[in-house]
N, CA, C and O atoms as CSV, one atom per row, in Angstrom:
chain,resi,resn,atom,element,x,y,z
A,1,UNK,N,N,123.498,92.667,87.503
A,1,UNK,CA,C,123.199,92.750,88.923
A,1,UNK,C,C,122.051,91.822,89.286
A,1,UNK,O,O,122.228,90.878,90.055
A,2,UNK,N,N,120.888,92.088,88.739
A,2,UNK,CA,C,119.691,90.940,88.694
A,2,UNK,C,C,119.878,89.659,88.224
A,2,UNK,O,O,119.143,88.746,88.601
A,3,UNK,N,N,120.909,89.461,87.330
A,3,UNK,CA,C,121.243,87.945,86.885
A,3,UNK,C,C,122.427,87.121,88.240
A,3,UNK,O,O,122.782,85.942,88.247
A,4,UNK,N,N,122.753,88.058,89.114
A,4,UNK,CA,C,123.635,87.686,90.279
A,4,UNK,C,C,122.955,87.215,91.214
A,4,UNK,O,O,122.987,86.152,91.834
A,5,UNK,N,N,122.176,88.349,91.263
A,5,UNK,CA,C,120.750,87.991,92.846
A,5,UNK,C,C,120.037,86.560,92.570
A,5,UNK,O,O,119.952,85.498,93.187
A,6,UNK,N,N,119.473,87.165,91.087
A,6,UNK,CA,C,118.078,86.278,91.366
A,6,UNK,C,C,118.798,84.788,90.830
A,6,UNK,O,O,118.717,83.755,91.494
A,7,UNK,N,N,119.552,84.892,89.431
A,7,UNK,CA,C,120.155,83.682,88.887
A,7,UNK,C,C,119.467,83.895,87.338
A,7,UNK,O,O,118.508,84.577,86.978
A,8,UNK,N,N,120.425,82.970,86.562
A,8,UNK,CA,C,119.508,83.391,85.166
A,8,UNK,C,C,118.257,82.706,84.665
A,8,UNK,O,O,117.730,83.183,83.660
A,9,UNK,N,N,117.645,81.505,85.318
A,9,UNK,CA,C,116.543,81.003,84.833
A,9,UNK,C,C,115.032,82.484,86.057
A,9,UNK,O,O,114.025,83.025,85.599
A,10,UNK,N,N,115.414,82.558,87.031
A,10,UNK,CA,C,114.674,83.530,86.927
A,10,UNK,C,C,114.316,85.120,86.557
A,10,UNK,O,O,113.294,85.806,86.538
A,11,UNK,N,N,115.859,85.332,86.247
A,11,UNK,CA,C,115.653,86.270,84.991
A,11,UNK,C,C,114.224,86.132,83.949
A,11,UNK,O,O,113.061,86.535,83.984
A,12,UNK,N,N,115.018,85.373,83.098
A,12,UNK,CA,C,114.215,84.576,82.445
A,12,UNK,C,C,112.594,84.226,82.527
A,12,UNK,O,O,111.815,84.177,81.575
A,13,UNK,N,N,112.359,84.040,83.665
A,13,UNK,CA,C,110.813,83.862,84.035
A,13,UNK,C,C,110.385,85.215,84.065
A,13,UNK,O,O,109.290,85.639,83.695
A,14,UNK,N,N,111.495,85.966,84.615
A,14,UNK,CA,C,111.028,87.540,85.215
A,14,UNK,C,C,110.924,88.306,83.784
A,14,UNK,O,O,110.342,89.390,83.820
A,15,UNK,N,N,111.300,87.973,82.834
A,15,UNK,CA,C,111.028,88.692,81.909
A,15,UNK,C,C,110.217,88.031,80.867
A,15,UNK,O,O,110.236,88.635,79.794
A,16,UNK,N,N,109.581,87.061,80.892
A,16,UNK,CA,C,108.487,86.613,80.002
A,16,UNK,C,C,107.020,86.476,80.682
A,16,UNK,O,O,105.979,86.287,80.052
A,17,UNK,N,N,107.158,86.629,82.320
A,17,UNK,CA,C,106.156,87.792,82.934
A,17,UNK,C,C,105.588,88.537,82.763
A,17,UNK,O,O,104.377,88.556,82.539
A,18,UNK,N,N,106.634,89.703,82.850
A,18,UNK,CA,C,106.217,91.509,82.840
A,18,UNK,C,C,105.277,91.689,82.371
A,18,UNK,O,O,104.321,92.246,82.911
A,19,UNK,N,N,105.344,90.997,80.554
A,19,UNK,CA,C,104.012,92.502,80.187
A,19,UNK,C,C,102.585,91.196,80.471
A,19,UNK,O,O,101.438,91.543,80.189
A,20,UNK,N,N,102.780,90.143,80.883
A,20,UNK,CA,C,101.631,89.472,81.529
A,20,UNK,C,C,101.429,90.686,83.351
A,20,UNK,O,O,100.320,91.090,83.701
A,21,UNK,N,N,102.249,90.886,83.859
A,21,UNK,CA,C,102.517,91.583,84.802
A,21,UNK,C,C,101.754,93.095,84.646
A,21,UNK,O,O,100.746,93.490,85.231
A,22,UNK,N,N,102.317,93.562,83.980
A,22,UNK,CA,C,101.683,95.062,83.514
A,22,UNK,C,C,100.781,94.777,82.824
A,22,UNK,O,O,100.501,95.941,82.541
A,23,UNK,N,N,99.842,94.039,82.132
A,23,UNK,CA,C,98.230,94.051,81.582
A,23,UNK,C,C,97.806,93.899,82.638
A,23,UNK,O,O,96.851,94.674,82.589
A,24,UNK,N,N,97.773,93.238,84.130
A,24,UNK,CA,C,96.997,92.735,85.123
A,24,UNK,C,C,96.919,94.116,85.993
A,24,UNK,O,O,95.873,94.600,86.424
A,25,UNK,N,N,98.308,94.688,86.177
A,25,UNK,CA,C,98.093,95.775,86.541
A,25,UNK,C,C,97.516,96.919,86.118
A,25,UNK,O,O,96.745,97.404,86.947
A,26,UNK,N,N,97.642,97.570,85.008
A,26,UNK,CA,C,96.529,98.318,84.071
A,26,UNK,C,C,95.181,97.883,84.683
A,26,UNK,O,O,94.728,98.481,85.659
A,27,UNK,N,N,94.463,96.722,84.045
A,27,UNK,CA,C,93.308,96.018,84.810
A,27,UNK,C,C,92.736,96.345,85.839
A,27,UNK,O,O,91.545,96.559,86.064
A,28,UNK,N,N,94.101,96.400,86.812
A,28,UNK,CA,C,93.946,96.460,88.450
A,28,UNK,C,C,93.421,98.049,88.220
A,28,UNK,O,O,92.331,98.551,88.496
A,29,UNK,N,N,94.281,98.474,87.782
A,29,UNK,CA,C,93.893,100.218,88.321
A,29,UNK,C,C,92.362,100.490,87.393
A,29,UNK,O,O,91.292,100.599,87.992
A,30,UNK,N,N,92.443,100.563,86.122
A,30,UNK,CA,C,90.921,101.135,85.840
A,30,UNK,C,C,90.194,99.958,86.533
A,30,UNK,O,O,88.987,100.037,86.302
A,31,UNK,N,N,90.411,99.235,87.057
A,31,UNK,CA,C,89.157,98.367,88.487
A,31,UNK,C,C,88.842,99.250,89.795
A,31,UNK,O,O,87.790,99.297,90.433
A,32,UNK,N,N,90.401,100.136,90.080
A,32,UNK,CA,C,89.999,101.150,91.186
A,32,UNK,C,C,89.494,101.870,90.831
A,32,UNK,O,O,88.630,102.331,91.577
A,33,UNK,N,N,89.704,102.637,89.112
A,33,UNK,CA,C,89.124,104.082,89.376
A,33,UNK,C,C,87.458,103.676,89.046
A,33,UNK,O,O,86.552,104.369,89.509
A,34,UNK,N,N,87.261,102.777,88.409
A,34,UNK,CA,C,85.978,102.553,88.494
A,34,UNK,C,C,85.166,102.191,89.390
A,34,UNK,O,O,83.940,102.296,89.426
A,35,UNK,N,N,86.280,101.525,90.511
A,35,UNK,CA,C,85.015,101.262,91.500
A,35,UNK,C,C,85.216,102.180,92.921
A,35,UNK,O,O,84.839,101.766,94.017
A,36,UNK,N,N,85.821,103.392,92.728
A,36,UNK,CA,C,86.028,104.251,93.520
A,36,UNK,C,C,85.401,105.661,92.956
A,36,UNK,O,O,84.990,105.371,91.833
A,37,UNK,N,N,85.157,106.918,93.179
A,37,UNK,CA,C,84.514,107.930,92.502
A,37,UNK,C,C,85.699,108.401,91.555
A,37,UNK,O,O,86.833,108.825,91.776
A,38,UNK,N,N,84.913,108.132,90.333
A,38,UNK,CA,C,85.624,108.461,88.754
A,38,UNK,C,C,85.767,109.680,88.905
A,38,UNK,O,O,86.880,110.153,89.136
A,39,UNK,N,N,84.813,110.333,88.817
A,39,UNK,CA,C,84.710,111.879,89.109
A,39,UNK,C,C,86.385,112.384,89.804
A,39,UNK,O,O,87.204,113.018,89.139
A,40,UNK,N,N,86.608,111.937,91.234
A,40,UNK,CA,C,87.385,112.259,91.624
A,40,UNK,C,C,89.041,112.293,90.843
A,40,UNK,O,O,89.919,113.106,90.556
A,41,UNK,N,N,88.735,110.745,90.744
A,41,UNK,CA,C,90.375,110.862,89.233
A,41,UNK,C,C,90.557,111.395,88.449
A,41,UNK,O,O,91.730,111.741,88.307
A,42,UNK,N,N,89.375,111.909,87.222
A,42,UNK,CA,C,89.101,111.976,86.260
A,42,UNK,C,C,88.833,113.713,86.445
A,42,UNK,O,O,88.230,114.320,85.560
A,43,UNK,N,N,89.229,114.261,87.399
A,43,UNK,CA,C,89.239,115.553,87.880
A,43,UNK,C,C,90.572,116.526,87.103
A,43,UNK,O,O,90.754,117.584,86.501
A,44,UNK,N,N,91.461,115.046,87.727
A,44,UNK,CA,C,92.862,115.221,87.285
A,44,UNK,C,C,93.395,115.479,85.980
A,44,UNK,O,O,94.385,116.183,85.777
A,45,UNK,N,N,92.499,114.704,84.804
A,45,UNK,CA,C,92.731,114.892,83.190
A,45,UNK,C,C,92.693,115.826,83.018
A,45,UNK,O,O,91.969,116.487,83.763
A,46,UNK,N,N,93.421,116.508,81.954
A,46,UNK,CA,C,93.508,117.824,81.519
A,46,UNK,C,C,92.252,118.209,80.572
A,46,UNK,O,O,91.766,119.339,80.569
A,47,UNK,N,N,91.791,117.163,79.783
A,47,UNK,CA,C,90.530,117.777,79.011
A,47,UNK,C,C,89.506,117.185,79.699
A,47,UNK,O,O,88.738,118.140,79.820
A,48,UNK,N,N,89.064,116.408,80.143
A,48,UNK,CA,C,87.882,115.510,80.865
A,48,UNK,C,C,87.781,116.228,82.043
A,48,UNK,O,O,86.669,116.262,82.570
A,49,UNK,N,N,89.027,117.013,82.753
A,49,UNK,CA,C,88.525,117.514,84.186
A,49,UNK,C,C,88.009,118.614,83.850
A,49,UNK,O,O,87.255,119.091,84.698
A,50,UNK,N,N,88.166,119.293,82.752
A,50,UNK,CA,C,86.917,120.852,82.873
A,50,UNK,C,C,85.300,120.386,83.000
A,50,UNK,O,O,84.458,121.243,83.268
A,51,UNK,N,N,84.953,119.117,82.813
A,51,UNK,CA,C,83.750,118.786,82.891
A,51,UNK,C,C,83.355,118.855,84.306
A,51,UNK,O,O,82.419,119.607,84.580
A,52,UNK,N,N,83.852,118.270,85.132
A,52,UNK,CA,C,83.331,118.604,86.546
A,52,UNK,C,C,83.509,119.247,87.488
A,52,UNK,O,O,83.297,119.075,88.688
A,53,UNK,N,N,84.241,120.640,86.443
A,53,UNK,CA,C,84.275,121.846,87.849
A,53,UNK,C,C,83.136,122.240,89.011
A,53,UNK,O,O,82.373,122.977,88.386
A,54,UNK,N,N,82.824,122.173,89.847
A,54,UNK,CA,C,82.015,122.449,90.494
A,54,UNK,C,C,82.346,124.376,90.935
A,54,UNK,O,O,83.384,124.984,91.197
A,55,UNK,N,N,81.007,124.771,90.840
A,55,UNK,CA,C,81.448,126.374,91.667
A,55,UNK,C,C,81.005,126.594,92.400
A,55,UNK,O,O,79.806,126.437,92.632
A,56,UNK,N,N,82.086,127.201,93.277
A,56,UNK,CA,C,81.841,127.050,95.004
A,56,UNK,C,C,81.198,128.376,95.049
A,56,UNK,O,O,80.787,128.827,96.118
């Protein structure tokens, strides 16, 4: 289906990309959670979030 659309030389590009593609993205995100409140993400982990329960 993708070798119809796109054609096969960009197949080809499209797949010797990706995991250049997905390291940048990884990158990208611990760049948000770090430069956004960690705390808040890091809420979400199952062992790391018992650290910042707060009691109301």
């Amino acid at each position: 289906m993708l070798n119809q659309l796109l054609g096969p030389r960009y197949v080809q590009l499209l797949q010797n990309w990706t995991p250049t593609i997905l390291t940048w993205g990884g990158v990208a995100g611990v760049g948000v959670i770090w430069a956004t409140d960690w705390k808040l993400v890091l809420q979400y982990v199952p062992y790391i979030g018992g650290k910042y329960k707060t009691e109301d």
